[in-house]
N, C-alpha and C positions, 0 to 999 in steps of 0.2 A: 269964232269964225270957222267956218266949214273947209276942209281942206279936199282936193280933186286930185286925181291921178288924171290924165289920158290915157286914154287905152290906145296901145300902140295894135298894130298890124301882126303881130306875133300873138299877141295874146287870144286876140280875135277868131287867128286862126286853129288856136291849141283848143280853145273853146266848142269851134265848129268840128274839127276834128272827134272830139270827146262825142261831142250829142251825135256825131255820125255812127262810132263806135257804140253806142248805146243808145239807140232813137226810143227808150222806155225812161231814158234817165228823166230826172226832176228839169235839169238844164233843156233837152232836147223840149219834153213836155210842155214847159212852161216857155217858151219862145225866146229865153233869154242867148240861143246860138244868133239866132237870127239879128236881135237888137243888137249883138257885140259885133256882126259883122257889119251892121253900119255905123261904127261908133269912131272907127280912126276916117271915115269920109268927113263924117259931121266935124272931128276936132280938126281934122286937115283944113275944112273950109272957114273953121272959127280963129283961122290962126295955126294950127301946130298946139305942140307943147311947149314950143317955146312961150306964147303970146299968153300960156297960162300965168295967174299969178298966185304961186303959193307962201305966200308971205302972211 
């Protein structure tokens, strides 16, 4: 069974941060700042972390 984090709102940010600080990085490049900053909307409207089940 596959196990999931949520990405919280902190993360997302330190993320977007980094690829700002280096818009050559792999991160900035490859568009994964952008997917992390919609990643705590998406889990917010899926429920939160709480509504995950890591069991």
């Amino acid at each position: 069974m596959e196990r999931s984090t949520p990405m919280a709102r902190e993360a997302a940010d330190r993320i977007s941060a980094a690829a700002e600080r280096d818009p050559e990085s792999p991160t900035a490049v490859s568009g994964f700042d952008e997917r992390a900053e919609d990643a705590p909307e998406r889990n917010e409207s899926d429920g939160g972390p709480d509504a995950v089940d890591n069991c």
